[in-house]
MARSEPA-639715 format. One record per atom (N, C-alpha, C, CB): x, y, z; residue number from 1. Coordinates in steps of 0.2 Angstrom, whole numbers. Glycine has a CB too. Layout:
REM MARSEPA-639715
<u=X&v=Y&w=Z&num=NUM>
...
//
This chain:
REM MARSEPA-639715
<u=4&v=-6&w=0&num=1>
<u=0&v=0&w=0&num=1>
<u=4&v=6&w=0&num=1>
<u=-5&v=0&w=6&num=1>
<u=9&v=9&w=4&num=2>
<u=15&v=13&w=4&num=2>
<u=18&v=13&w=0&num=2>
<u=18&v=11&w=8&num=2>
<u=19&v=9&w=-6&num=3>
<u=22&v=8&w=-13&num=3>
<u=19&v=11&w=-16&num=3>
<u=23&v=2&w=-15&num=3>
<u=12&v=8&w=-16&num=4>
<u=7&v=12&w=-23&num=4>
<u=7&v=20&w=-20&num=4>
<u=-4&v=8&w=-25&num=4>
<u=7&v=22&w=-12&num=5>
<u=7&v=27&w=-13&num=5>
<u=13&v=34&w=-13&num=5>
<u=3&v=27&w=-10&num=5>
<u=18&v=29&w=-12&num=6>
<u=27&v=33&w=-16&num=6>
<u=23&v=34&w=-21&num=6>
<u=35&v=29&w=-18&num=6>
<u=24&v=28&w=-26&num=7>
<u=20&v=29&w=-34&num=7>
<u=16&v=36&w=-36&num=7>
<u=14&v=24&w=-35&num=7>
<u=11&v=38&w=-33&num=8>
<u=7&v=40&w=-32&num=8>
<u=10&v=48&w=-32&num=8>
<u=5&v=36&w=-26&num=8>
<u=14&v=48&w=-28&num=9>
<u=17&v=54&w=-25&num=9>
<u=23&v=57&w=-29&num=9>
<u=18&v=53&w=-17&num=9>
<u=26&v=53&w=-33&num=10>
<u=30&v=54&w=-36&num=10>
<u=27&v=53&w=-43&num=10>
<u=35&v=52&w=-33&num=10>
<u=21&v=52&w=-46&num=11>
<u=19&v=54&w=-52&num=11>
<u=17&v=60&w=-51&num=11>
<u=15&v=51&w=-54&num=11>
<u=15&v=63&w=-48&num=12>
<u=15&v=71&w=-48&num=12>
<u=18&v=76&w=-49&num=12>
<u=15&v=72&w=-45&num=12>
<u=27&v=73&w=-46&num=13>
<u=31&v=78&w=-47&num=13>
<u=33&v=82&w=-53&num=13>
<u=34&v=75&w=-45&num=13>
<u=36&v=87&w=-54&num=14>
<u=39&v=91&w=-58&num=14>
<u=45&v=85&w=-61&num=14>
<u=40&v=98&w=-53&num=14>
<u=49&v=82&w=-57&num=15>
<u=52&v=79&w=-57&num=15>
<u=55&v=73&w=-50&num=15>
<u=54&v=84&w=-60&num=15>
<u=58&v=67&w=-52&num=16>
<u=61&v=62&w=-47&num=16>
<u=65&v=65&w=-44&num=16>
<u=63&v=57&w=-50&num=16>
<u=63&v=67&w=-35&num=17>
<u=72&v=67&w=-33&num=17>
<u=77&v=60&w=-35&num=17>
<u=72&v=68&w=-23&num=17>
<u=83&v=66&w=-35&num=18>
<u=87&v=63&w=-37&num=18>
<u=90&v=55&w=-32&num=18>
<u=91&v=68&w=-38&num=18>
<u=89&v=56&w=-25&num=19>
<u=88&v=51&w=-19&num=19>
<u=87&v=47&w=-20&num=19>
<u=85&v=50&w=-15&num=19>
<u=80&v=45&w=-24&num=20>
<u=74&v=42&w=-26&num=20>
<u=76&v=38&w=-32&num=20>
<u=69&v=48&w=-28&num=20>
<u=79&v=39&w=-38&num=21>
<u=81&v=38&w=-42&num=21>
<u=87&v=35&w=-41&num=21>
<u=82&v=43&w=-46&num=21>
<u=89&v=36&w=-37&num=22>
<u=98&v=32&w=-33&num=22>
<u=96&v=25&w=-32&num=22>
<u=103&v=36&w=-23&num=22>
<u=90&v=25&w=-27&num=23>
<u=89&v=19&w=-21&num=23>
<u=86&v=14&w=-28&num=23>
<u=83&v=22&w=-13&num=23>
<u=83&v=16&w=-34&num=24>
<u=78&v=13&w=-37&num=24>
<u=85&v=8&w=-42&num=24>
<u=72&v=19&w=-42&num=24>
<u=89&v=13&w=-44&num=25>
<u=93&v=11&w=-49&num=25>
<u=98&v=5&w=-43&num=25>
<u=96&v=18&w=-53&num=25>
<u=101&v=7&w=-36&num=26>
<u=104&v=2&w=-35&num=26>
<u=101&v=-4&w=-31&num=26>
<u=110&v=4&w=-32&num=26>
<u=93&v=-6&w=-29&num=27>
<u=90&v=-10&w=-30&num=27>
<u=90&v=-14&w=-37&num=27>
<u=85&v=-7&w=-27&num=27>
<u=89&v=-13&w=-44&num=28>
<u=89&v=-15&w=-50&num=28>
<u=97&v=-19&w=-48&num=28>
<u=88&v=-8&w=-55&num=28>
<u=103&v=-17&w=-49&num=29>
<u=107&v=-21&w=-48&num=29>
<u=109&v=-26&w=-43&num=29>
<u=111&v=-18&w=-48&num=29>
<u=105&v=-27&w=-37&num=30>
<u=104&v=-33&w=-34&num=30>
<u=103&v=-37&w=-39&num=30>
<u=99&v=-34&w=-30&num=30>
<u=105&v=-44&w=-37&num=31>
<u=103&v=-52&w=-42&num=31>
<u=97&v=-51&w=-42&num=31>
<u=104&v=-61&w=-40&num=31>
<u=92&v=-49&w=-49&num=32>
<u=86&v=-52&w=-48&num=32>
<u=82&v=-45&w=-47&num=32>
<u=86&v=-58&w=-41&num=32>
<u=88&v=-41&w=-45&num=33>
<u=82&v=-34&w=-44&num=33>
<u=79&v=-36&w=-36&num=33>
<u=73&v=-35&w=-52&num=33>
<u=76&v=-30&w=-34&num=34>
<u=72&v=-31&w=-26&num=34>
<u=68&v=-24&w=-28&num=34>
<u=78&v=-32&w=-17&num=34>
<u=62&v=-28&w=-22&num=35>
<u=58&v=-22&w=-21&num=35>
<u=60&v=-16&w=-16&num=35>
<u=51&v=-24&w=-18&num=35>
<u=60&v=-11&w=-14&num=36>
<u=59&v=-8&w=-9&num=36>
<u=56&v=-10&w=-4&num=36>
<u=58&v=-3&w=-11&num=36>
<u=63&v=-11&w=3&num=37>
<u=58&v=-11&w=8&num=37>
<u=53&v=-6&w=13&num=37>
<u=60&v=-14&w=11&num=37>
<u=49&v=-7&w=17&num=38>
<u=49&v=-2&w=21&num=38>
<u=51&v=4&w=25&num=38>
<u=48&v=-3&w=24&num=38>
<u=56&v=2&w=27&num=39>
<u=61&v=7&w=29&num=39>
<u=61&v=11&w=23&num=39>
<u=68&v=4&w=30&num=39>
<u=64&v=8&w=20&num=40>
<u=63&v=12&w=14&num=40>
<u=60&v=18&w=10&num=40>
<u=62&v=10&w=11&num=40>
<u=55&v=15&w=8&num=41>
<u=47&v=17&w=6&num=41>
<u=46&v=25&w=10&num=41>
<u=40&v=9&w=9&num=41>
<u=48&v=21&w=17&num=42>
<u=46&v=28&w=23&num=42>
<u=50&v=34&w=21&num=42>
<u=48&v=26&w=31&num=42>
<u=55&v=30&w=22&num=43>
<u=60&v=38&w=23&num=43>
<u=59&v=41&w=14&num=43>
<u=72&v=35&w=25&num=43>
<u=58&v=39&w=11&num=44>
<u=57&v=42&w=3&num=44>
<u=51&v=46&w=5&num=44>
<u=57&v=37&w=-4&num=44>
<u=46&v=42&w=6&num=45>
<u=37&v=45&w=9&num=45>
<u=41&v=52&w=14&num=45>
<u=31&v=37&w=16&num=45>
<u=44&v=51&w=18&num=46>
<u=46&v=59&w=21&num=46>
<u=52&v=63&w=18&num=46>
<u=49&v=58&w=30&num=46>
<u=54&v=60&w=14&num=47>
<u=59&v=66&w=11&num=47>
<u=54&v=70&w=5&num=47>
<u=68&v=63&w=6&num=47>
<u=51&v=68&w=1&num=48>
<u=45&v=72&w=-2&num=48>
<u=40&v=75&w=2&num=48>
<u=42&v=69&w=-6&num=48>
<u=38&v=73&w=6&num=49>
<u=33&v=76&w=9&num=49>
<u=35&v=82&w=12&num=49>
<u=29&v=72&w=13&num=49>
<u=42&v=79&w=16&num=50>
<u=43&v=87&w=21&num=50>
<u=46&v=94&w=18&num=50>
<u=51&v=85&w=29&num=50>
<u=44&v=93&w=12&num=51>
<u=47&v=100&w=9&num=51>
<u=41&v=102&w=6&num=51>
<u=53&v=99&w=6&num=51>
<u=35&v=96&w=5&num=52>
<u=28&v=102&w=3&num=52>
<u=22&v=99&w=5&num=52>
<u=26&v=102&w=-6&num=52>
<u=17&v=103&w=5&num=53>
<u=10&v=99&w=8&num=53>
<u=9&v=95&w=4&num=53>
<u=4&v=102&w=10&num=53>
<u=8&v=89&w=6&num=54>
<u=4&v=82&w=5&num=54>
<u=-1&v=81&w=10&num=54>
<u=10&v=75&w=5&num=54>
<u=-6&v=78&w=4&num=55>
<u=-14&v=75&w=8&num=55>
<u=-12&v=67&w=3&num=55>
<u=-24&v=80&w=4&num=55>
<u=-13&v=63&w=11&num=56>
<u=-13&v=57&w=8&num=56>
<u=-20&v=55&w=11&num=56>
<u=-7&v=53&w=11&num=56>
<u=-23&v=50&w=7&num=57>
<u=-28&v=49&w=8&num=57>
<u=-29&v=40&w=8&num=57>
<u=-32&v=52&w=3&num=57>
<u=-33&v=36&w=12&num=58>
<u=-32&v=28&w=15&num=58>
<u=-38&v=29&w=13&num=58>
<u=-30&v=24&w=22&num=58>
<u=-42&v=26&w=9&num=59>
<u=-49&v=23&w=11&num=59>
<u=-50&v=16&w=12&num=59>
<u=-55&v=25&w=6&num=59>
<u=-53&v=14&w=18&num=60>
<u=-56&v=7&w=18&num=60>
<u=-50&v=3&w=23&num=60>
<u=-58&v=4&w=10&num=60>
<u=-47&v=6&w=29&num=61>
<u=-40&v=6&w=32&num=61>
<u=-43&v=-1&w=38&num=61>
<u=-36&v=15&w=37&num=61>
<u=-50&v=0&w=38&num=62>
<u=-51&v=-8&w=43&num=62>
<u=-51&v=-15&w=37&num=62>
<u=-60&v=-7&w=47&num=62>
<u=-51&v=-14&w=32&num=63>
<u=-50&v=-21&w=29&num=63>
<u=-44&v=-23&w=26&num=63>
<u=-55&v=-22&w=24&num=63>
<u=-38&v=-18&w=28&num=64>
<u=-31&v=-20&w=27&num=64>
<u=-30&v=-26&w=34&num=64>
<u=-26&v=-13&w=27&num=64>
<u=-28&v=-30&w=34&num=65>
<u=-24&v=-36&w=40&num=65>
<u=-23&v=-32&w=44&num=65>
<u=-18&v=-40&w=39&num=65>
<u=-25&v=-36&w=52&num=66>
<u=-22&v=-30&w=55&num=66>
<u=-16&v=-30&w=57&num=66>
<u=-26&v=-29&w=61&num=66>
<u=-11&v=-33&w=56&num=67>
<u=-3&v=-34&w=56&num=67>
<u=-2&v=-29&w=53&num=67>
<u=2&v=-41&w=53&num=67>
<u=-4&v=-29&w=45&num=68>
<u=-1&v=-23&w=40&num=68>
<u=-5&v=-17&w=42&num=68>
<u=-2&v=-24&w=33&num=68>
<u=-10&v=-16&w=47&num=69>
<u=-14&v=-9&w=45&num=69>
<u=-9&v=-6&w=52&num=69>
<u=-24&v=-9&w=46&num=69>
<u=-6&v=-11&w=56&num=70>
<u=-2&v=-9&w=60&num=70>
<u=4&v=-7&w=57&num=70>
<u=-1&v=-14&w=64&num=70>
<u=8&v=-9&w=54&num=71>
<u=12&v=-7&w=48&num=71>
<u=10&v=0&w=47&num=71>
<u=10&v=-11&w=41&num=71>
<u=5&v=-1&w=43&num=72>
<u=3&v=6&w=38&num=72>
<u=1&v=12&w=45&num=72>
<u=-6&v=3&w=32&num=72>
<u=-2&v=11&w=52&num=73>
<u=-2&v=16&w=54&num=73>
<u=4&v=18&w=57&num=73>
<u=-7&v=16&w=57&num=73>
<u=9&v=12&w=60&num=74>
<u=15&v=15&w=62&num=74>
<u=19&v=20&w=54&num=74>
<u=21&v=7&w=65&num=74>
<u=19&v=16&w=51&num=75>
<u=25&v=22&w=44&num=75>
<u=20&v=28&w=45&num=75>
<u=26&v=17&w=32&num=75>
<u=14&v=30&w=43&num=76>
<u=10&v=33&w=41&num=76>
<u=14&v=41&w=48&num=76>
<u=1&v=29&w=42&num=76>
<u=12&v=36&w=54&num=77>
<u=17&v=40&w=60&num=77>
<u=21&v=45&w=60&num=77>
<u=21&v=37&w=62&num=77>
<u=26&v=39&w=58&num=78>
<u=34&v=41&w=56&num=78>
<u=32&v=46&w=49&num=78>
<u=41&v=33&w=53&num=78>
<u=31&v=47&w=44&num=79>
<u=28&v=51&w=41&num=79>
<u=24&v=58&w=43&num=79>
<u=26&v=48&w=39&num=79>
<u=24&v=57&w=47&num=80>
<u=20&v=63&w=50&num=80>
<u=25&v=66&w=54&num=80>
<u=14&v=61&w=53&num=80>
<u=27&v=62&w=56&num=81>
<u=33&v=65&w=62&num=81>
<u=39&v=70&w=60&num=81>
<u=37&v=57&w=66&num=81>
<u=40&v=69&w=52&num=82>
<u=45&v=71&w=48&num=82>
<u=42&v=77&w=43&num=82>
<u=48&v=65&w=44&num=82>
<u=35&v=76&w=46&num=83>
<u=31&v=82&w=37&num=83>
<u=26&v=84&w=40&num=83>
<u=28&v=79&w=28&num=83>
<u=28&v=90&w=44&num=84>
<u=21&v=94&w=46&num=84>
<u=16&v=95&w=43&num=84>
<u=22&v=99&w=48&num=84>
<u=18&v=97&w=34&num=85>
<u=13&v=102&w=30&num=85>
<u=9&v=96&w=27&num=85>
<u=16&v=108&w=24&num=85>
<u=9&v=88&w=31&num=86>
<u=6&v=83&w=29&num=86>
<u=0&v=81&w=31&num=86>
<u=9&v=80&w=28&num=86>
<u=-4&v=81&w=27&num=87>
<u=-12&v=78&w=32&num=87>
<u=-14&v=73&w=27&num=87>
<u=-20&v=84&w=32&num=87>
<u=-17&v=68&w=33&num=88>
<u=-19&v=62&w=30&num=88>
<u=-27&v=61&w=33&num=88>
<u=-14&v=57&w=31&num=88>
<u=-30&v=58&w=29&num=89>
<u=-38&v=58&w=28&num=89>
<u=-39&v=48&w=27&num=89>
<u=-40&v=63&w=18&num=89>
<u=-42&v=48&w=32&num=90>
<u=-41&v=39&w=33&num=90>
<u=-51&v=38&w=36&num=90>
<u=-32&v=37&w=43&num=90>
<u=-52&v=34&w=30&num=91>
<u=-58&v=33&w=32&num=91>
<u=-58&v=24&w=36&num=91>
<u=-62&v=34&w=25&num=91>
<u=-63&v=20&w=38&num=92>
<u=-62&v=14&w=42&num=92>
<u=-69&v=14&w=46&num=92>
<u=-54&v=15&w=47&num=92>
<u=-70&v=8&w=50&num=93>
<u=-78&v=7&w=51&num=93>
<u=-75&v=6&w=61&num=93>
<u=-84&v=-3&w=45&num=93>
<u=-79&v=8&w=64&num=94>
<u=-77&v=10&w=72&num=94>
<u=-74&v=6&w=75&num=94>
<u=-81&v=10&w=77&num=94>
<u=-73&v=-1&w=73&num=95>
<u=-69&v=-6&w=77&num=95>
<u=-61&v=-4&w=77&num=95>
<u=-70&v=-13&w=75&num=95>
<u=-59&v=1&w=73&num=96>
<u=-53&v=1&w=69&num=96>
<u=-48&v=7&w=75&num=96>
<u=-54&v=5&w=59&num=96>
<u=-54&v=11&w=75&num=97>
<u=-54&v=19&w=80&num=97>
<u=-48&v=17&w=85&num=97>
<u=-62&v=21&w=85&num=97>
<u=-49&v=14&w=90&num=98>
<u=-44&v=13&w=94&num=98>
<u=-36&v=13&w=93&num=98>
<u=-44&v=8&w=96&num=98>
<u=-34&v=7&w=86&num=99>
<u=-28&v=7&w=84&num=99>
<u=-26&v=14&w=80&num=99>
<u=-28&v=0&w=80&num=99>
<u=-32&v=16&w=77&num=100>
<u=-29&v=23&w=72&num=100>
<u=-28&v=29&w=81&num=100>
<u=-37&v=27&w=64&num=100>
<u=-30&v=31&w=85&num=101>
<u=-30&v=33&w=89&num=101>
<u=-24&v=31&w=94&num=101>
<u=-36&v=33&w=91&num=101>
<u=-22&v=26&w=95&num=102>
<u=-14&v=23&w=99&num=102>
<u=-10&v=25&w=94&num=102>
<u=-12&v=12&w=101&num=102>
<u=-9&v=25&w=87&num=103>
<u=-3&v=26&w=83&num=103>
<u=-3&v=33&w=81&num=103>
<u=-3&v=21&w=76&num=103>
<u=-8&v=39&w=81&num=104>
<u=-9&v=42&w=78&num=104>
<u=-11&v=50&w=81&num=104>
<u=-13&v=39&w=73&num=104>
<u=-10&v=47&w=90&num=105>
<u=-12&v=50&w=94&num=105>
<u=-8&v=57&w=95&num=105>
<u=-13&v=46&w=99&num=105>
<u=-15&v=64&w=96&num=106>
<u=-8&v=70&w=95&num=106>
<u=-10&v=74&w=88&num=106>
<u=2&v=64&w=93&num=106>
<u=-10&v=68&w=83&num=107>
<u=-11&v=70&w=76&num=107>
<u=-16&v=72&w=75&num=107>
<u=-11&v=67&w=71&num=107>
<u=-23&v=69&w=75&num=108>
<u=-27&v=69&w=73&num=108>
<u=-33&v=72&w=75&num=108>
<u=-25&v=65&w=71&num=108>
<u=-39&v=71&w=72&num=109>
<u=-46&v=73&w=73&num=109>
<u=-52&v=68&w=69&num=109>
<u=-46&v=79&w=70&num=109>
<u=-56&v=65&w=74&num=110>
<u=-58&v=59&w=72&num=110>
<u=-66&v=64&w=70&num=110>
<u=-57&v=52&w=78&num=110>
<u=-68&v=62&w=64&num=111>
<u=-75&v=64&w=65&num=111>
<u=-78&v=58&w=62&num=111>
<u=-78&v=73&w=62&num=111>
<u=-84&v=56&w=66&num=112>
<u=-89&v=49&w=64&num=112>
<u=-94&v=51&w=59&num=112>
<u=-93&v=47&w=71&num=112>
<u=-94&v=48&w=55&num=113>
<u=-100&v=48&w=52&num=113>
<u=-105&v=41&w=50&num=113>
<u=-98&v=51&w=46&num=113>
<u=-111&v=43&w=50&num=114>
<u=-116&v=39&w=49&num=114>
<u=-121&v=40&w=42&num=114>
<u=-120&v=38&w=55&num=114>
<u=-121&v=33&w=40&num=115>
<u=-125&v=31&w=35&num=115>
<u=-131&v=33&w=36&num=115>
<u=-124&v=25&w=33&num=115>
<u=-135&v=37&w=32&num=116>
<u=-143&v=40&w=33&num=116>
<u=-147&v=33&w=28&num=116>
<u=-145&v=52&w=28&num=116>
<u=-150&v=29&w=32&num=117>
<u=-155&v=24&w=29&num=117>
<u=-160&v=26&w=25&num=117>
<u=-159&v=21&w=32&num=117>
<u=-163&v=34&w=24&num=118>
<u=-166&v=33&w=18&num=118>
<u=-161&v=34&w=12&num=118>
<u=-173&v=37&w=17&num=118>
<u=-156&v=36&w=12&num=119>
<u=-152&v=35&w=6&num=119>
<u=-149&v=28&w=3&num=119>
<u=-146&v=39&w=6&num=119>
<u=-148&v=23&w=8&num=120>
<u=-145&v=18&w=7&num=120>
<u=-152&v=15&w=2&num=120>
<u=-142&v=15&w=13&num=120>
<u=-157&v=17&w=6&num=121>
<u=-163&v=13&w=1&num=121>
<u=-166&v=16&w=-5&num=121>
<u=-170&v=13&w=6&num=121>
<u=-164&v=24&w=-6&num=122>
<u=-162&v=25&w=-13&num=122>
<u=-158&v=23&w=-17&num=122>
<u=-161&v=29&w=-13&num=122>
<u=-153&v=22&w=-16&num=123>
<u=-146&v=20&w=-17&num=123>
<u=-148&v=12&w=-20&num=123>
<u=-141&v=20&w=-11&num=123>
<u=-149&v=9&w=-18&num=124>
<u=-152&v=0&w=-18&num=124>
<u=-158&v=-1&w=-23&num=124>
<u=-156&v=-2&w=-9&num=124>
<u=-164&v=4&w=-22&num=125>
<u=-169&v=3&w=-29&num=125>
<u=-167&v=7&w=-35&num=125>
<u=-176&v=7&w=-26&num=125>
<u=-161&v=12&w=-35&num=126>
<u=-160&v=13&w=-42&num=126>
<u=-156&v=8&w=-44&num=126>
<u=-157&v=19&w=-44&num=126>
<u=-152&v=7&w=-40&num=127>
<u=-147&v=0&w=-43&num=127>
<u=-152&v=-5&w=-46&num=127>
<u=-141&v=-4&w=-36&num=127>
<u=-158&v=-8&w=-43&num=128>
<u=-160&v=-15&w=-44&num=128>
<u=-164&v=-11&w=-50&num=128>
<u=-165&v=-19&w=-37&num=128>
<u=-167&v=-4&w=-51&num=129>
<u=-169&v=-4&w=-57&num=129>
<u=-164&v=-4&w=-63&num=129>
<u=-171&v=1&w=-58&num=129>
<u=-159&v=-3&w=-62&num=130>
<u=-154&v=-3&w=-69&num=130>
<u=-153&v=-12&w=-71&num=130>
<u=-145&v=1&w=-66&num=130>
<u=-152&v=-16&w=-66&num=131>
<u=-155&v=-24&w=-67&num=131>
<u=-157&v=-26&w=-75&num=131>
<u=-161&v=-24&w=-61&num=131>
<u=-154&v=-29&w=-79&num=132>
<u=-153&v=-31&w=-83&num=132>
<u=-159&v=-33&w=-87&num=132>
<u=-148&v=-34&w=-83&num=132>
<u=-159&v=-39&w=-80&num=133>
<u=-168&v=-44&w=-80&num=133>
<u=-172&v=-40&w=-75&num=133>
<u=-167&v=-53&w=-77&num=133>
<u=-174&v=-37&w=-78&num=134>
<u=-180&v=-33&w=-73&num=134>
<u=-186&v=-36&w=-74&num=134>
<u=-181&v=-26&w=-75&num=134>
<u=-188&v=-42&w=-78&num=135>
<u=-192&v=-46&w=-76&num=135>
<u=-194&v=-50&w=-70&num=135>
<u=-190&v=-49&w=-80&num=135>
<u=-187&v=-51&w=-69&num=136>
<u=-186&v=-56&w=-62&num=136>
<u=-186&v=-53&w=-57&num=136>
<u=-181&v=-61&w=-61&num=136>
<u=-187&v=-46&w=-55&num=137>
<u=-189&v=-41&w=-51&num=137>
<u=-197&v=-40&w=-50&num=137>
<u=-185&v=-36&w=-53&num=137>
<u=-199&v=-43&w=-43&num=138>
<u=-205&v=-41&w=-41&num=138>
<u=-204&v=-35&w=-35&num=138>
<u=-210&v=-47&w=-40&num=138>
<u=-211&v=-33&w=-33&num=139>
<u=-210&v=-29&w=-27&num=139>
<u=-207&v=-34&w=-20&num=139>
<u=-219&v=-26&w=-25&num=139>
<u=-209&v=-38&w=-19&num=140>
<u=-208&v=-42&w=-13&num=140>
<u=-201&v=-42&w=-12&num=140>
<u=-210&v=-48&w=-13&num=140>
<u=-198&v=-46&w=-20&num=141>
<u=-192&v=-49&w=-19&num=141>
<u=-187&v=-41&w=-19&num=141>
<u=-190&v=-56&w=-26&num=141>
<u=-189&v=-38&w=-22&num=142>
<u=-184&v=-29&w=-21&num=142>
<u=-185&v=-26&w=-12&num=142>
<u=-190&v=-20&w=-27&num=142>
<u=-192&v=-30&w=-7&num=143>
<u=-193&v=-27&w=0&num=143>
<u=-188&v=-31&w=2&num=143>
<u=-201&v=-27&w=4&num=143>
<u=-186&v=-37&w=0&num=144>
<u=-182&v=-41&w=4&num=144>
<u=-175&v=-40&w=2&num=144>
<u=-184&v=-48&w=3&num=144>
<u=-171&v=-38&w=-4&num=145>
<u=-168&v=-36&w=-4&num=145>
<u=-164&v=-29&w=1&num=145>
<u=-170&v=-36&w=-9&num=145>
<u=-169&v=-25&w=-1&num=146>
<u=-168&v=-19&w=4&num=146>
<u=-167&v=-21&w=11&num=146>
<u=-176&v=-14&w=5&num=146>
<u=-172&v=-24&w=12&num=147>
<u=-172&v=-27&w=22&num=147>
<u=-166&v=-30&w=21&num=147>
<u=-179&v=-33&w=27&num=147>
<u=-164&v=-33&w=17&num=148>
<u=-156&v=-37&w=20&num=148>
<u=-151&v=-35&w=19&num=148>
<u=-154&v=-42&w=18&num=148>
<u=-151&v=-28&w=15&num=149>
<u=-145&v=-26&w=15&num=149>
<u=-147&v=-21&w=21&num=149>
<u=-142&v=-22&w=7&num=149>
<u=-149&v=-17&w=22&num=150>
<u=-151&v=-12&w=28&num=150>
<u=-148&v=-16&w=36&num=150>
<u=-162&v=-11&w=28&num=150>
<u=-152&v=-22&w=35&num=151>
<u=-150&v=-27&w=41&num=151>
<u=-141&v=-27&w=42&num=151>
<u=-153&v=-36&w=38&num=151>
<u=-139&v=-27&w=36&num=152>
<u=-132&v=-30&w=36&num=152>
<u=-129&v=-25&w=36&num=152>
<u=-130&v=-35&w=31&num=152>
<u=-130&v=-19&w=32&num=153>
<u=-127&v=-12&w=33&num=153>
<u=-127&v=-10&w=41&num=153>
<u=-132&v=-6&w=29&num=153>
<u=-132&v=-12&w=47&num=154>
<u=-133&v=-7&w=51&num=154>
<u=-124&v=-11&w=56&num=154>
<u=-143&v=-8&w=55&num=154>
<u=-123&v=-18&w=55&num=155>
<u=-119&v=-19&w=59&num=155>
<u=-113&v=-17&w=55&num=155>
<u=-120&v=-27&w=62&num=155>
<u=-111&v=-11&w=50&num=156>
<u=-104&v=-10&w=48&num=156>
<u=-103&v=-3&w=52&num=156>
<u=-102&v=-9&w=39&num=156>
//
């Protein structure tokens, strides 16, 4: 995840620091080539960042493992800790809150948001109207539909 978002951050650029270009090229001459590790990744993620504002953005940070999201919020850390003018925008469902709040504590500002149920039920009947076989769509089977996603939505 940290890789795609070097990637990410360094397509942007005007140009590759030159750092950046070093560590790429003498990874390539390993046997075999290697990836950038962590260490790595990080400290390149804070040499760009601490010299301009960056918005990094995670969505969906509770369905990363939680080993790696541990990962991802420790570097995220260390990245912050080195680039003030950096904000990061991390979306995730409440069970997550605790670990982003131990790693991130200091940084940040949590604001909760909740899913309004008559939009999700808007949201659910246009989709089943776009439904290819709208034939096989009656009223009942679209109320049952609805109630089970609603059902299943309320516990995310």
């Amino acid at each position: 995840m940290l890789g795609a978002l070097l990637r990410q951050i360094v397509s942007g650029l005007d140009r590759i620091p030159e750092e950046i270009t070093r560590e790429f090229a003498g990874n390539k001459r390993v046997i075999g080539g290697r990836r950038l590790r962590l260490p790595e990744i990080v400290k390149m993620l804070q040499d760009i960042t601490s010299s301009r504002r960056t918005f990094i953005c995670v969505d969906a940070l509770d369905e990363c493992e939680a080993e790696h999201r541990l990962e991802v919020l420790g570097s995220l850390r260390q990245i912050l800790q080195k680039s003030p003018g950096t904000r990061i925008f991390l979306t995730g469902r409440p069970q997550i809150r605790h670990e982003v709040e131990r790693y991130l504590a200091g940084t940040l500002e949590i604001i909760s948001m909740m899913t309004n149920k008559d939009d999700i039920i808007t949201y659910i009947r246009a989709r089943l109207k776009r439904d290819t076989t709208a034939d096989a769509m009656d009223s009942s089977l679209e109320a049952d539909i609805v109630k089970d996603i609603l059902e299943n939505a309320s516990e995310m």
